[in-house]
N, C-alpha and C positions, 0 to 999 in steps of 0.2 A: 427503524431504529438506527442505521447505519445509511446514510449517504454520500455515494463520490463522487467527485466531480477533478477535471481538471485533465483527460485524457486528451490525445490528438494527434495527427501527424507531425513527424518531427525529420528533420534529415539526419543522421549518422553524425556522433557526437555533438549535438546538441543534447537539450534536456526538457524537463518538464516538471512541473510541481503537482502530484494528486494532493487531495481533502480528502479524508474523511468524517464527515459531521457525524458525532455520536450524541443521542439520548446522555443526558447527566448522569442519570442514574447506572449506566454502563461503563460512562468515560470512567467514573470514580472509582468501579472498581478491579474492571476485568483489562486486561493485556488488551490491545488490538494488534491486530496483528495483518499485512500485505500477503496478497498470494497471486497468484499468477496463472494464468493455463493459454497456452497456445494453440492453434489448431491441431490436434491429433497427440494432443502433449499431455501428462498429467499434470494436475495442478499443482502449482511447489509453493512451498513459502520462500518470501523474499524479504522479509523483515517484522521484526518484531519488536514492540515497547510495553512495558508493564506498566502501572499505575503509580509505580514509583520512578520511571524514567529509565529502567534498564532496556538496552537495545540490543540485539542482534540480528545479524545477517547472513543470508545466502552466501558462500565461497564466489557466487559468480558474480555478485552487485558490492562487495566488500571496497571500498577505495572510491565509489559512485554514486550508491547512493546512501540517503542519510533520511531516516524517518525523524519524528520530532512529535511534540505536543505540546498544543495550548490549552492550557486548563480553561482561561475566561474562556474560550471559544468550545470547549468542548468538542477539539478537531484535532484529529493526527495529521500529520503529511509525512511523506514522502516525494523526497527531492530527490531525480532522478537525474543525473550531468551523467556525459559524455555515453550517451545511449548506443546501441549500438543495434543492429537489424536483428539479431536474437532477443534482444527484451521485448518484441513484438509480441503483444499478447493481451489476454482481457485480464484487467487486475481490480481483485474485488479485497476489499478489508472484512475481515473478518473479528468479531470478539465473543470466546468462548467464556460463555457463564456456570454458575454453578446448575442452572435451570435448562440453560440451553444455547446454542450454536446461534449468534445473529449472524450474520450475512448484508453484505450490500448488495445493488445491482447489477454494478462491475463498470470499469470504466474502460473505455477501447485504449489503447498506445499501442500505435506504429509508426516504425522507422524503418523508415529510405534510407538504401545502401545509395 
């Protein structure tokens, strides 16, 4: 129902653009939301957009990065600039329903210091 695409090696401040392709019947109605977990780290969230385009974000990716959504596409992104060796981590989208927790696969992003 949820898939990512778009993770990779990057150097230190650089960036990267994830996808998340959603099911229609999710994009239209539930939040998607980015999360993050690092080796030995718990999972955080790092950004979130509702159905109607509201957005928030983590105190630590505030000024960097910027989620978005396309409706005809049925896809979130998350635009990732000036990265830095702590955003190193597996980042999956998540969209909580009234039924139940999707999940994506996860998509890797690492950055060289």
């Amino acid at each position: 129902q949820l898939v990512e695409s778009g993770g990779g090696l990057v150097q230190a401040g650089g960036s990267l653009r994830l996808s998340c392709a959603a099911s229609r019947s999710i994009f239209s109605t539930a939040p998607i939301k980015w999360y993050r977990q690092a080796p030995g780290k718990q999972r955080e969230l790092v950004a979130a957009i509702t159905s109607g385009g509201f957005t928030n974000y983590a105190d630590s990716v505030k000024g960097r990065f910027t989620i978005s959504r396309d409706n005809a596409k049925s896809t979130v992104y998350l635009r990732m600039n000036n990265l830095k060796p702590d955003d190193t981590a597996a980042y999956y989208c998540n969209a909580p329903t009234e039924f139940r927790d999707y999940w994506g696969q996860g998509t890797q992003v690492t950055v060289s210091s």
